[in-house]
N, C-alpha and C positions, 0 to 999 in steps of 0.2 A: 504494500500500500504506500501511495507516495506521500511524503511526510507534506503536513501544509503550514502553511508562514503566512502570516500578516505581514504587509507591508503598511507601514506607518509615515508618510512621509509627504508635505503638502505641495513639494514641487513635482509638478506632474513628471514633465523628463526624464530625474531621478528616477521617479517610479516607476514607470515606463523602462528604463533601463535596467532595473531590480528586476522585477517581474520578468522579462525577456531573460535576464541570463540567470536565472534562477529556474525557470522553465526549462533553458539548455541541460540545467543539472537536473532534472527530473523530480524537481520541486512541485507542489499543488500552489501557488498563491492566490490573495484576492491583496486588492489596495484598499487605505484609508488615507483621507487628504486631510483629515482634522480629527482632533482632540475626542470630541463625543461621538462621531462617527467610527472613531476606531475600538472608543469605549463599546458602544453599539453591538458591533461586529466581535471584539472579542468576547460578549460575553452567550452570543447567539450560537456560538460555532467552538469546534476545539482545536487548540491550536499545538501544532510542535515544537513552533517557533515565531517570537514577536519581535520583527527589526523596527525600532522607533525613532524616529527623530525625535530629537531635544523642543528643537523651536516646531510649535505648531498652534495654528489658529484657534481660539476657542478655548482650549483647554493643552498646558504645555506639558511635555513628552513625560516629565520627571511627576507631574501631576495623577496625570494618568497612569504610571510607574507605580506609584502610590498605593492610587485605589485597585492595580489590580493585586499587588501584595498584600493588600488587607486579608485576602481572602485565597489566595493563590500563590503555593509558593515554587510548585513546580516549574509550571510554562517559564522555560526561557527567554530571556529579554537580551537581545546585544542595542544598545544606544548609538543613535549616529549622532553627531558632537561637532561642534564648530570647533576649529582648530583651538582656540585661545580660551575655551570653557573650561576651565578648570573645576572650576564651582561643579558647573553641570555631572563633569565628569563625576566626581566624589560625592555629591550628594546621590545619585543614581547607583551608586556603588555601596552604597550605604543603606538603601530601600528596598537592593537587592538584587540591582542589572547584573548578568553570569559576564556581558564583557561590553565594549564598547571599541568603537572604529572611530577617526574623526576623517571628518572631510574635509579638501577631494579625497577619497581612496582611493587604491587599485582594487576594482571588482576580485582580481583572485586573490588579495588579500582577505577581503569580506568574505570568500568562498570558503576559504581554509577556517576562517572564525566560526562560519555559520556548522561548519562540518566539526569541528574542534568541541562545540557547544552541545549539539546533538549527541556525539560521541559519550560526552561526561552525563546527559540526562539519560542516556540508556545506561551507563552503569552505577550512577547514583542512585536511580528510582527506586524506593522502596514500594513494592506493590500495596502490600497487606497491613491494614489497618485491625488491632486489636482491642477487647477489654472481655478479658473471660472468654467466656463461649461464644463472641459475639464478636465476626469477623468480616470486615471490607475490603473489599480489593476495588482502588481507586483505578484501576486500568480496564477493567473490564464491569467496572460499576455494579456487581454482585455484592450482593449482605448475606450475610447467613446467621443465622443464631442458633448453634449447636446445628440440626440438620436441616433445618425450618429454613427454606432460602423465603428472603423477606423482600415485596417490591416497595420501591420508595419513589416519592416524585421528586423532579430534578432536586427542587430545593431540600426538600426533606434529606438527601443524599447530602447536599452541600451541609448543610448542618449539623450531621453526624459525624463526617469529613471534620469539621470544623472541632464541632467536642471532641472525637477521638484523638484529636493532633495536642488537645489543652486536656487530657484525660488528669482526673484529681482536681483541674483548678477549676478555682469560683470562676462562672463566667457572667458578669451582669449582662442585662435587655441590649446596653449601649453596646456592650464587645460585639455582645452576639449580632445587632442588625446592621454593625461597621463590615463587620468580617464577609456575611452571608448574603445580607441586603444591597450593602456599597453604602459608602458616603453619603450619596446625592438622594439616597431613601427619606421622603420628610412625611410615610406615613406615620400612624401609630404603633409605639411598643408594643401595642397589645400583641402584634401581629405572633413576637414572639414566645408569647403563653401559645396560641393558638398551634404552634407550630410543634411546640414544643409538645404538646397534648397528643398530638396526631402522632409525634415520633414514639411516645411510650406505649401506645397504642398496638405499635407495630413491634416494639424493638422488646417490653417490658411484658415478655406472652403470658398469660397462663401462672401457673406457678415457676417461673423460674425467676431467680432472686433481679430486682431492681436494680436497675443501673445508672437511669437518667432521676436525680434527686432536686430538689427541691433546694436552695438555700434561702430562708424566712426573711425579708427584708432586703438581700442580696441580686438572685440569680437561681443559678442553675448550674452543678458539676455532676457531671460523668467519672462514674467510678465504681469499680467490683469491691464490695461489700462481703466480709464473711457471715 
C-alpha cells in the first residue's frame, strides 16, 4: 500500500513540485495551501506522513504543529523553514516535529529525510495499547477485552487511545476535550461525561473489574484495580 503524505505548503509551485516528485517515489499525496485546511484534511484522512511549512495563511505551521500533538503523537511531521528561523526551527522541535529541511532544498535531500523518517516510524511504533485484559492495537484499530472484541466509534477509539497512553493519571474535562476534541472545540464539557459513559459501557462488560473510574471533583483515570 502506498504510504500517503500531506502536503502543507501555500505556494502553489512548491507544491506542485512536492506532489510531482513524490508521486515519482511512489508516494499517495493530496495538498493543503492553509492552516485550517490542512487542519481539515488531516484530521478526515490518515496520514504517514505531514511535510508543513512554517509560514502559512490563516493558521501558522508551528500552530497547527501544536494542535495536532495535542492529540497525536505518532504521525510524523518534517517542517519546511525559512533559512534564518531559528525560532521556528526549535520551537517545532520542541512540540515534537521528527525533522525539518529549510528552504531552497534539494528535493533529494527532502527525499532521503522523508524516507529516513518513515524508516524510524516503522521501527519505533509501538502497536498495542494495554491495561489488564483490555487490549488496542492502534494500527489496525481493534479493542478487545479479554476475548470480547469491542467496536468503538472513531472518537470513542481516540479516547481510549488517549487514557490508555495517560493510564493511572487524573485526567480533567479540559485535558480530555484538548487532547480528543482539539483546541478550537468551544462546545460543552459535558460532551465528555457523555462520552465517557458510552466508553464504560463498552469497555467496563458485565462482571469484569472496572477500569474507567470516576475522580469526585477532578476527572477521570484509567487504571486496573485489584
Amino acid at each position: 500500500m502506498k504510504k500517503k503524505v500531506l502536503i502543507v505548503e501555500d505556494e502553489e509551485k512548491i507544491a506542485r513540485v512536492l506532489e510531482l516528485e513524490l508521486g515519482f517515489e511512489g508516494y499517495s499525496t493530496e495538498k493543503a495551501f492553509s492552516g485550517y485546511e490542512a487542519l481539515e484534511k488531516y484530521r478526515s484522512g490518515e496520514w504517514d506522513l505531514i511535510l508543513l511549512d512554517v509560514m502559512l495563511p490563516e493558521m501558522t505551521g508551528i500552530e497547527l504543529l501544536r494542535r495536532i500533538r495535542s492529540s497525536d503523537n505518532q504521525t510524523p511531521v518534517i517542517l519546511l523553514t525559512a533559512k534564518d528561523s531559528v525560532e521556528d526551527k526549535v520551537s517545532g522541535l520542541d512540540l515534537g516535529a521528527n525533522d525539518y529541511i529549510t528552504k531552497p532544498f534539494q528535493i533529494e535531500e527532502l527525499l532521503a529525510r522523508v524516507r529516513a523518517v518513515l524508516r524510524t516510524k516503522r521501527s519505533d511504533l509501538q502497536s498495542n495499547l494495554s491495561a489488564g485484559d483490555l487490549v488496542l492495537n492502534e494500527q489496525t484499530r481493534e479493542v478487545k477485552r479479554g476475548s470480547n472484541e469491542i467496536d468503538l466509534t472513531p472518537r470513542e477509539f481516540d479516547l481510549l487511545v488517549y487514557m490508555l497512553k495517560n493510564i493511572r493519571q487524573v485526567l480533567n474535562r479540559e485535558q480530555i476535550l484538548n487532547a480528543v476534541w482539539g483546541y478550537d472545540y468551544y462546545g460543552d464539557t459535558n460532551v465528555v461525561d457523555v462520552y465517557i459513559r458510552y466508553l464504560r459501557k463498552k469497555i467496563d462488560l458485565g462482571e469484569c473489574p472496572q477500569l474507567i473510574h470516576t475522580v469526585r471533583g477532578v476527572g477521570y483515570v484509567l487504571k486496573v484495580t485489584e
